[in-house]
C-alpha atoms as a printed R data frame, in Angstrom:
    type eleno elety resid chain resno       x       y       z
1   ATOM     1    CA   UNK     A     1 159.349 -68.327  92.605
2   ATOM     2    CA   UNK     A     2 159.256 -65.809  95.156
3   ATOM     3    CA   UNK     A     3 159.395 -65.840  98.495
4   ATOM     4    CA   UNK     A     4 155.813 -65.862 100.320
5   ATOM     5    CA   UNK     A     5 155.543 -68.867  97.896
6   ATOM     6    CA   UNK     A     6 158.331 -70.749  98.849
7   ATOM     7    CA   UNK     A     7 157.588 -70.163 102.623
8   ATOM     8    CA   UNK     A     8 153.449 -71.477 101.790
9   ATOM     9    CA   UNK     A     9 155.217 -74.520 100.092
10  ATOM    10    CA   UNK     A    10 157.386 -75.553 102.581
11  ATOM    11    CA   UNK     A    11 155.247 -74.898 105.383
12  ATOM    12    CA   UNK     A    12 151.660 -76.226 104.619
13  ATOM    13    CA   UNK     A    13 151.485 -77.141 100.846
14  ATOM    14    CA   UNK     A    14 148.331 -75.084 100.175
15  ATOM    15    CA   UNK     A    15 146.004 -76.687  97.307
16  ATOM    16    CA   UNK     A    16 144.932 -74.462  94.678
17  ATOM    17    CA   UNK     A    17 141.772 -75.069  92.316
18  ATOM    18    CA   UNK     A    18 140.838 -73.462  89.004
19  ATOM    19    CA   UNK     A    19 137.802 -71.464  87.432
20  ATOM    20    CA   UNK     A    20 138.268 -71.141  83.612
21  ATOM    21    CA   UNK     A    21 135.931 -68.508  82.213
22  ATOM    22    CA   UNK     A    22 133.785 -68.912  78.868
23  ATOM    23    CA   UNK     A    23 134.618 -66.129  76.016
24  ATOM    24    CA   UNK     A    24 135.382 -67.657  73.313
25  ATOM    25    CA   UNK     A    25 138.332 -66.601  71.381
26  ATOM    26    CA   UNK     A    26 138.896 -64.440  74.342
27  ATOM    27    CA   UNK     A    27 139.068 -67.802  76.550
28  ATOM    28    CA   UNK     A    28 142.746 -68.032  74.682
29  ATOM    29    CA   UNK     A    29 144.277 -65.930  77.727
30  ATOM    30    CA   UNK     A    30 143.904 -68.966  80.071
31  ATOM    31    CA   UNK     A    31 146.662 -70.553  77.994
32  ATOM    32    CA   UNK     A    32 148.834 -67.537  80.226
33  ATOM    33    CA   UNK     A    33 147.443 -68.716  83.665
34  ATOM    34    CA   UNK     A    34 147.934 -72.600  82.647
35  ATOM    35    CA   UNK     A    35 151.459 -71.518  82.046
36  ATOM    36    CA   UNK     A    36 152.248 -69.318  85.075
37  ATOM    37    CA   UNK     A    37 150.930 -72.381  87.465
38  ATOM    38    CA   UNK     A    38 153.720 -74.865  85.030
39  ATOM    39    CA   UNK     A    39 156.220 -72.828  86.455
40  ATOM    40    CA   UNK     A    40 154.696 -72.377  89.718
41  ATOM    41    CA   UNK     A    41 154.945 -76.148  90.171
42  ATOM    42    CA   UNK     A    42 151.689 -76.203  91.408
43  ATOM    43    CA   UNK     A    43 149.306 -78.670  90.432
44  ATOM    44    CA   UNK     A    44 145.454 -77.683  90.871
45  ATOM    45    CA   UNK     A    45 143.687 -80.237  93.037
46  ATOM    46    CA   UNK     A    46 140.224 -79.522  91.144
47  ATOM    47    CA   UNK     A    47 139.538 -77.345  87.198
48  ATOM    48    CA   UNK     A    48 135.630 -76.482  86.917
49  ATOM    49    CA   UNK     A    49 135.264 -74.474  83.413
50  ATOM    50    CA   UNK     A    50 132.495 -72.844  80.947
51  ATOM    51    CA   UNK     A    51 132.724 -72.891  77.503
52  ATOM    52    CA   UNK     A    52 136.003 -72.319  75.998
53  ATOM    53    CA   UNK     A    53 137.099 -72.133  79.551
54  ATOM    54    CA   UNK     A    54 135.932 -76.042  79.728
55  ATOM    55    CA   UNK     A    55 138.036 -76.741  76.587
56  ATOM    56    CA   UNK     A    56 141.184 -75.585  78.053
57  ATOM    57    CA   UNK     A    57 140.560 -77.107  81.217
58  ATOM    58    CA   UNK     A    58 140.231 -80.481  79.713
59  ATOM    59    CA   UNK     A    59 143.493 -79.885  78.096
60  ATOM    60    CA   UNK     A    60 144.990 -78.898  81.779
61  ATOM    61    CA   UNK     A    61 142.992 -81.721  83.340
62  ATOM    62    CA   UNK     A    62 144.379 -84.494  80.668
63  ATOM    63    CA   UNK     A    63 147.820 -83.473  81.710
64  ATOM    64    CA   UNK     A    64 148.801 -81.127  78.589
65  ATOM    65    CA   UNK     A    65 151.310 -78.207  79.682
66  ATOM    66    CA   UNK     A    66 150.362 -74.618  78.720
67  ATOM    67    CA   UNK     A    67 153.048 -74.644  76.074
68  ATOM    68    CA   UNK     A    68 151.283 -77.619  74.836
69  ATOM    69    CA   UNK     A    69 148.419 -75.983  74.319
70  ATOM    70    CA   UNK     A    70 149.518 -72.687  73.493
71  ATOM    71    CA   UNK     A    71 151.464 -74.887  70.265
72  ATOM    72    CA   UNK     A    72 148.349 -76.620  69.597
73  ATOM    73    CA   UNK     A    73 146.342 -73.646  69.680
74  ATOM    74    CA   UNK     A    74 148.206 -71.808  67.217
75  ATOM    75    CA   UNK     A    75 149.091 -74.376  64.976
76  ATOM    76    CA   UNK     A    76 144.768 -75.208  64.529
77  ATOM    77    CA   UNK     A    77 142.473 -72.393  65.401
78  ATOM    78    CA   UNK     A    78 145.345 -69.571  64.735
79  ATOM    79    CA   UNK     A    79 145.646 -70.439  60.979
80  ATOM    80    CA   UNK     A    80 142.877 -70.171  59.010
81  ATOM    81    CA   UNK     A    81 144.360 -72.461  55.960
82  ATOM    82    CA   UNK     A    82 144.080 -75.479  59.008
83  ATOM    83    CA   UNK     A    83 140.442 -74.133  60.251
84  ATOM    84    CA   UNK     A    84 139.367 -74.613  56.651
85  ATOM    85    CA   UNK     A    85 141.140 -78.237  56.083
86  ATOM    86    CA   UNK     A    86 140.138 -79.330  59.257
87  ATOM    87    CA   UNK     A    87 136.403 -78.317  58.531
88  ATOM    88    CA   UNK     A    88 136.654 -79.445  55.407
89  ATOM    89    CA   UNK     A    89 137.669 -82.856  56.080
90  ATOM    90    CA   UNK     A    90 134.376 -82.779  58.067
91  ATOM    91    CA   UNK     A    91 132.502 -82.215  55.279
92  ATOM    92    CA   UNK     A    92 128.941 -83.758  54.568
93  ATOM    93    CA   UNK     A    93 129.434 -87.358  51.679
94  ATOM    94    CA   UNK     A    94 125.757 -86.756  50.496
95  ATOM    95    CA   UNK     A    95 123.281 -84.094  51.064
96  ATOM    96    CA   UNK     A    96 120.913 -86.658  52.842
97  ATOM    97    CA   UNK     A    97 123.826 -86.577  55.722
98  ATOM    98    CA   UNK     A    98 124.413 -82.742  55.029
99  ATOM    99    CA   UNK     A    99 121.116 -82.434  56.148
100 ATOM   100    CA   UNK     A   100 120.921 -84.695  58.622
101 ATOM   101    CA   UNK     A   101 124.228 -84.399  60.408
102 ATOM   102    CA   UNK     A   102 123.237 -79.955  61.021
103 ATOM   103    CA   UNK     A   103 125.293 -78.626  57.940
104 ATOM   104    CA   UNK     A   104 122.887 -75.856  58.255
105 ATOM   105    CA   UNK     A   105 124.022 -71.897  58.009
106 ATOM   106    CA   UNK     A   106 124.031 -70.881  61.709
107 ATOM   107    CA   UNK     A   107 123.168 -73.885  63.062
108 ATOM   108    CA   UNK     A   108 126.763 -76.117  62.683
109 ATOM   109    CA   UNK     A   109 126.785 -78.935  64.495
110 ATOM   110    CA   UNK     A   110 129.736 -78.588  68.000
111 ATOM   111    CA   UNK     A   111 129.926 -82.365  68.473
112 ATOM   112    CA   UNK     A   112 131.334 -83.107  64.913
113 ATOM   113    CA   UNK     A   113 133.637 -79.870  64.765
114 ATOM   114    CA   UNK     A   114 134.852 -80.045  68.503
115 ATOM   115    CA   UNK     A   115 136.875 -82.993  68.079
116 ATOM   116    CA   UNK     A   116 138.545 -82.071  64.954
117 ATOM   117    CA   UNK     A   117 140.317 -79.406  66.884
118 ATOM   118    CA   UNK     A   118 141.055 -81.173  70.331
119 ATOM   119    CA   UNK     A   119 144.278 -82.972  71.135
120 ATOM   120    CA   UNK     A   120 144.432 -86.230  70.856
121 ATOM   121    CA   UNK     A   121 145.693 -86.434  74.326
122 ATOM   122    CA   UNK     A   122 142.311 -85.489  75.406
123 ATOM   123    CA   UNK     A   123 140.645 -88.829  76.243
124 ATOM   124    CA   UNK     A   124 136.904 -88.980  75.048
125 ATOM   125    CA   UNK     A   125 135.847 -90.261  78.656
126 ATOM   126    CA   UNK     A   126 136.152 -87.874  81.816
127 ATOM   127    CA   UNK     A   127 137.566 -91.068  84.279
128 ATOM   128    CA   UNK     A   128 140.296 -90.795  81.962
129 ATOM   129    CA   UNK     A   129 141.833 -87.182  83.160
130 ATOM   130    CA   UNK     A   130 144.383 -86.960  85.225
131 ATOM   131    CA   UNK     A   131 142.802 -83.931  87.112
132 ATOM   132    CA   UNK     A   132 139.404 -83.945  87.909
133 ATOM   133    CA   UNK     A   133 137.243 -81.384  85.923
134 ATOM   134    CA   UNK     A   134 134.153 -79.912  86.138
135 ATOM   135    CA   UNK     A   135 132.682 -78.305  82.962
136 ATOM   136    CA   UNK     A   136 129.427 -76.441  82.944
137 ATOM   137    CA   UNK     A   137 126.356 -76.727  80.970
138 ATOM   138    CA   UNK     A   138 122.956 -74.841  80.681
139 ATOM   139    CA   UNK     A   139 119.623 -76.965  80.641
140 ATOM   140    CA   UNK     A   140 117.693 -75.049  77.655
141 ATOM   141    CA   UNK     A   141 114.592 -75.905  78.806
142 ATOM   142    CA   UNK     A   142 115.368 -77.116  82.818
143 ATOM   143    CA   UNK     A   143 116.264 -72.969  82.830
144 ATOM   144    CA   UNK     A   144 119.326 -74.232  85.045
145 ATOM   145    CA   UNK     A   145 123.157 -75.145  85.061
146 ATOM   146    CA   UNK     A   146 124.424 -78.829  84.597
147 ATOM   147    CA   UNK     A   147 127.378 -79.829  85.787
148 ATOM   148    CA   UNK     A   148 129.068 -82.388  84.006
149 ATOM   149    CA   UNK     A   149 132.109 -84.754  85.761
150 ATOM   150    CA   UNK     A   150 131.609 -88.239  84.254
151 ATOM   151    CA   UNK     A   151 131.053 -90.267  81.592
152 ATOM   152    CA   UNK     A   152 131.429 -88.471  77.449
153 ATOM   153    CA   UNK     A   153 133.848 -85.878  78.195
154 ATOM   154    CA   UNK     A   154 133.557 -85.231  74.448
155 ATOM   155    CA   UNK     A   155 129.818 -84.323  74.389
156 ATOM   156    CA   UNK     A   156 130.192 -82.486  77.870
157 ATOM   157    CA   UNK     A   157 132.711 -80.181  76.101
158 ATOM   158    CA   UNK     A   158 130.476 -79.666  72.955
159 ATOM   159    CA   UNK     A   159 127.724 -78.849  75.039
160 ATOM   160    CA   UNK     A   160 129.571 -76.238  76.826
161 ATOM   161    CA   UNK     A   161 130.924 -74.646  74.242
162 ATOM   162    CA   UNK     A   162 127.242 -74.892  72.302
163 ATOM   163    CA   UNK     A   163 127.146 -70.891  71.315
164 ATOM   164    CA   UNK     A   164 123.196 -70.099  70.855
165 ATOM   165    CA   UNK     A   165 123.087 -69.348  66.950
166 ATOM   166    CA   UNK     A   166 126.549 -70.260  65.715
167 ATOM   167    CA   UNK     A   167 126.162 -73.940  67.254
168 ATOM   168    CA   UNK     A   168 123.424 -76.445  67.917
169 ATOM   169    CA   UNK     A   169 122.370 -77.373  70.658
170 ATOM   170    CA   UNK     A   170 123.751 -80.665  72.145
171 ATOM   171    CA   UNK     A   171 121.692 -83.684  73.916
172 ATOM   172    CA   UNK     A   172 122.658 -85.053  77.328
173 ATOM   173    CA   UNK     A   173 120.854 -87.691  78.548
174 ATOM   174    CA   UNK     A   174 118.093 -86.443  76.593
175 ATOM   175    CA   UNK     A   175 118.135 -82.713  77.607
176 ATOM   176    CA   UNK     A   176 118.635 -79.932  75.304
177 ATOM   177    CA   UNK     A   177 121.979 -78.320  76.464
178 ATOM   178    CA   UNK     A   178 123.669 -75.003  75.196
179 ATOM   179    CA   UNK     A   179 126.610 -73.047  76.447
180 ATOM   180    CA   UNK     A   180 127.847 -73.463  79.848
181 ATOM   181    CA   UNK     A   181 128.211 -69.895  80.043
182 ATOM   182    CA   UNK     A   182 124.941 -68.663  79.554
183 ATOM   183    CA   UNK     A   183 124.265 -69.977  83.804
184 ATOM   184    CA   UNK     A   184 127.486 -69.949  84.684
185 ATOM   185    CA   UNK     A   185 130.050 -67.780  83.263
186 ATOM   186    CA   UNK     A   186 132.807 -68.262  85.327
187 ATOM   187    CA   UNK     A   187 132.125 -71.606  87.843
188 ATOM   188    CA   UNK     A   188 134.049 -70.627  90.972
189 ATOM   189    CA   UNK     A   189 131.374 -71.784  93.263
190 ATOM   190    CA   UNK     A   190 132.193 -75.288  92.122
191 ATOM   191    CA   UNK     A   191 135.069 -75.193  93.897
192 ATOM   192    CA   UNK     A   192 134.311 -73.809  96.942
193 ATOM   193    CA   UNK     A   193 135.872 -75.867  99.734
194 ATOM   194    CA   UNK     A   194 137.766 -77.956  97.278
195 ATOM   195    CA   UNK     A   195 141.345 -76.643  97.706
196 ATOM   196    CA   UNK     A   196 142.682 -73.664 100.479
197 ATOM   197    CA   UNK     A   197 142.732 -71.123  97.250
198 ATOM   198    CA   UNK     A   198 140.561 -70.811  94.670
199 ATOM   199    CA   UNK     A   199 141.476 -68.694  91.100
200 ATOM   200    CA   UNK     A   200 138.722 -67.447  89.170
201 ATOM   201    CA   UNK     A   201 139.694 -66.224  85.174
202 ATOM   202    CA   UNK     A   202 137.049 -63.981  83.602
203 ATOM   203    CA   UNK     A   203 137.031 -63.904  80.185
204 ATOM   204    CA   UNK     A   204 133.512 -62.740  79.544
205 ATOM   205    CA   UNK     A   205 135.117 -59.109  78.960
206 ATOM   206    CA   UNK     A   206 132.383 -56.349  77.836
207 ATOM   207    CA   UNK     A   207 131.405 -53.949  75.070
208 ATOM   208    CA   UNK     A   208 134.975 -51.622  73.717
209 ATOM   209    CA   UNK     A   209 134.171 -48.428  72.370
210 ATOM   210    CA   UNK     A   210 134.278 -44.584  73.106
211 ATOM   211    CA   UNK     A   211 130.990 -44.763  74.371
212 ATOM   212    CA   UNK     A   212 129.061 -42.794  71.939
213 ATOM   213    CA   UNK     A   213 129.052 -44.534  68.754
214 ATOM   214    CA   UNK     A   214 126.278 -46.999  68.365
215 ATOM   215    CA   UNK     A   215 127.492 -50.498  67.864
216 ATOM   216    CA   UNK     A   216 125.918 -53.015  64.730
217 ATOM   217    CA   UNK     A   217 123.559 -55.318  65.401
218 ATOM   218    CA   UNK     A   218 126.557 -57.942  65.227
219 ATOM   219    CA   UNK     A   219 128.345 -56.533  68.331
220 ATOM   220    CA   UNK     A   220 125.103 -54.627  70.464
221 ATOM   221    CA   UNK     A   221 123.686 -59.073  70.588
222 ATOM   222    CA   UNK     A   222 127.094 -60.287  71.774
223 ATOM   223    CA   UNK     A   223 127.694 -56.978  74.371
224 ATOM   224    CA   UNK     A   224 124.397 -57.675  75.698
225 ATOM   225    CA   UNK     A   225 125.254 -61.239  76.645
226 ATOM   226    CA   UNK     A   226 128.357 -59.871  78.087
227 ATOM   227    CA   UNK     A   227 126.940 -57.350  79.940
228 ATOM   228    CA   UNK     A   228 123.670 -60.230  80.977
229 ATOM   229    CA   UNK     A   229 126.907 -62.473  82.351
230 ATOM   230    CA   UNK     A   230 129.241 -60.263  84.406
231 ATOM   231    CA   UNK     A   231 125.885 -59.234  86.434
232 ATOM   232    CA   UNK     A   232 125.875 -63.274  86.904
233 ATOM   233    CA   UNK     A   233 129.430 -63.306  88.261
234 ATOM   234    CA   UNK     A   234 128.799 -59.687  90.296
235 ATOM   235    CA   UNK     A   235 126.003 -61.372  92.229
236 ATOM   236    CA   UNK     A   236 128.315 -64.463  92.542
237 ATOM   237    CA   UNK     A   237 130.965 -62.261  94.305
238 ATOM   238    CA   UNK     A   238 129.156 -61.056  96.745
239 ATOM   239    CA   UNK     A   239 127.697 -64.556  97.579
240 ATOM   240    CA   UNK     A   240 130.996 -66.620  97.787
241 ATOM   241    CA   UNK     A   241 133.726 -64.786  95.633
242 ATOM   242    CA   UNK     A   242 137.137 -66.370  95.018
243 ATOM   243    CA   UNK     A   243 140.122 -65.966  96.601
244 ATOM   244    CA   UNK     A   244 141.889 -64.619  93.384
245 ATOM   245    CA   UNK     A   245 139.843 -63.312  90.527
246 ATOM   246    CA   UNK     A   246 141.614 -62.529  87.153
247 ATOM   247    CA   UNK     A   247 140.131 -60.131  84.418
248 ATOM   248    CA   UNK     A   248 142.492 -60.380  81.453
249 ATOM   249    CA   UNK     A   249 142.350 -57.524  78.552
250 ATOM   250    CA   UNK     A   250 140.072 -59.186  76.677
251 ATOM   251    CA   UNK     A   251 137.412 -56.515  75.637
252 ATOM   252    CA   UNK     A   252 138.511 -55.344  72.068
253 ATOM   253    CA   UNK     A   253 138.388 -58.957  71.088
254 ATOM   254    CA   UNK     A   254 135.272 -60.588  69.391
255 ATOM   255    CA   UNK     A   255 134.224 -64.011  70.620
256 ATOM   256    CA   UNK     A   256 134.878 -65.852  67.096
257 ATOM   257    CA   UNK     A   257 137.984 -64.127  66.894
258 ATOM   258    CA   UNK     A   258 139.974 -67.193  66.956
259 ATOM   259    CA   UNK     A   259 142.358 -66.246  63.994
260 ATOM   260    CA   UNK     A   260 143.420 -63.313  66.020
261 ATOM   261    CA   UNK     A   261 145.281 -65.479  68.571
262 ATOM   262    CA   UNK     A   262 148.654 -64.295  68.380
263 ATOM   263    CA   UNK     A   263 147.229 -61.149  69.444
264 ATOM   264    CA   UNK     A   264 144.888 -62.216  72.070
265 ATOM   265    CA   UNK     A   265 147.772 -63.800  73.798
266 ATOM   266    CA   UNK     A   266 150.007 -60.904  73.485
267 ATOM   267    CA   UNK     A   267 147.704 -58.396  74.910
268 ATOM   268    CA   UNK     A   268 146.631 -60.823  77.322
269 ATOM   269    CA   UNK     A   269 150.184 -62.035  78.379
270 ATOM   270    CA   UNK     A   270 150.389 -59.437  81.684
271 ATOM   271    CA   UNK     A   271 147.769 -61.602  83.441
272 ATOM   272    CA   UNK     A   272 150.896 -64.108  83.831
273 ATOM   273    CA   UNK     A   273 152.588 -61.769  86.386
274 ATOM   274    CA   UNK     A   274 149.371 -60.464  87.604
275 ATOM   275    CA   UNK     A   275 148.360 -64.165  88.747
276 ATOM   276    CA   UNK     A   276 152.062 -65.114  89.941
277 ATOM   277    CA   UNK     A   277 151.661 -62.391  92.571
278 ATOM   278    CA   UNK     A   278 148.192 -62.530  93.716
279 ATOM   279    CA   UNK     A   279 149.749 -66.009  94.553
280 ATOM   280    CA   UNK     A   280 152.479 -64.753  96.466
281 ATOM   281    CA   UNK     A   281 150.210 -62.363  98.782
282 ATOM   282    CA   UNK     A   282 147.361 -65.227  99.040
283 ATOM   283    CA   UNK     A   283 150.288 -68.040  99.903
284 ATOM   284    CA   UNK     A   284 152.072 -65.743 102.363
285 ATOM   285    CA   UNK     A   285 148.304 -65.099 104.190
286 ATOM   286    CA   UNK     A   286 147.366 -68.549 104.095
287 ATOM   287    CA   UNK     A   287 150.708 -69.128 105.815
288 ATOM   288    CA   UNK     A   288 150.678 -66.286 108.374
289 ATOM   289    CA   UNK     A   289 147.087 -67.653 109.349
């Protein structure tokens, strides 16, 4: 620990509070920032998180480390012989429930696949955290964000991470929910006046190439969403932008590309340092002031 953040410690204690980003495989880099605040010592007074940010914010918020997760990542979604026997333990009995439970092509169904690959230290009900935790939703048809904080923490999660056209959508009391990342990308304003600093991890990245060859179909749909949410979290910026905003290398990843994880934390492993001392400087002026 350096020393601007032993001098913030000792002096007032500043409380921190977390923005985890939606991105999909991308969202694996927040396993760095989880870690770097481990051996900060410094426990966030508040997590708000969209999509796969969510996910890994539940794991912070239910008291996992980010070497917990980091093992638990790699030993489910980074090996595709345990996606399979994890999906396939899932599998439909008769086709009467393969039709009725969403087995459909495109159209899987979150809420029976999400908790195959949670912890089981993640409780099913949000009162059971040990942090509290925000995780963001998009009303389908309300055209606005939900923000979920009580009751099915399971369903909340599902919801969040409900990926138009991979995933159905899931129902909250009733409403049609998708991804919490199609409103809210990266839910920093959640946490505004929650905690002296707030950090804010983008994952939503944007479309990797040399700029003149035309992309697929595949990758111009997903850069398009990309580009559609980092003019959500530009115009968030300028309203009330967070005190330390992270923007791991995330771009040459694809959202699904979960079996790549090794090497989405590797090249994402600098944000570690890059968060410890935006700390230090953001500690020390919180001090000085």
């Amino acid at each position: 620990m350096t020393q601007g953040l032993e001098t913030a410690k000792k002096s007032a204690d500043p409380t921190v509070a977390v923005a985890f980003g939606g991105g999909g495989a991308r969202g694996l880099a927040h396993i760095h920032v989880i870690e770097a605040l481990d051996e900060l010592g410094i426990r966030p007074v508040a997590i708000a998180g969209s999509s796969i940010g969510a996910i890994m914010g539940a794991g912070m918020a239910a008291g996992l480390t980010g070497a917990e997760i980091r093992d638990h990542t790699m030993a489910t979604v980074g090996r595709r012989k345990e996606i399979v026997n994890r999906l396939w333990s899932l599998r439909p009995s008769s086709f009467t429930q393969a039709v009725t439970k969403g087995f459909r092509v495109g159209q899987l169904s979150i809420e029976r696949i999400l908790p195959a690959f949670l912890p089981d230290s993640v409780p099913k009900d949000f009162a059971d955290l040990k942090l509290p935790l925000k995780v963001m939703t998009t009303d389908y048809y309300g055209q606005t964000e939900r923000v979920c904080q009580s009751g099915d923490l399971h369903q909340a999660l599902a919801a969040s991470a409900a990926l138009p056209a991979v995933f159905k959508p899931v129902r909250i009391d009733g409403r049609v929910m998708i991804d919490g990342g199609i409103y809210n990308p990266v839910p920093f304003d959640h946490l505004t006046g929650l905690a002296d600093i707030v950090i804010a991890v983008d994952v939503v990245g944007g479309p990797d190439g040399d700029g003149e060859t035309m992309p697929s179909w595949r990758d111009s749909l997903f850069g398009a969403s990309q580009l559609m949410m980092q003019s959500i979290i530009t115009m968030k910026m300028k309203a009330h932008p967070p005190d330390i905003l992270l923007r791991p290398e995330v771009n040459r990843f694809r959202v699904m590309d979960f079996l790549k994880a090794q090497e989405v934390l590797a090249t994402t492993a600098p944000v570690k340092d890059q968060l410890k001392t935006a700390l230090d400087a953001a500690l020390e002026a919180k001090s000085r002031a």
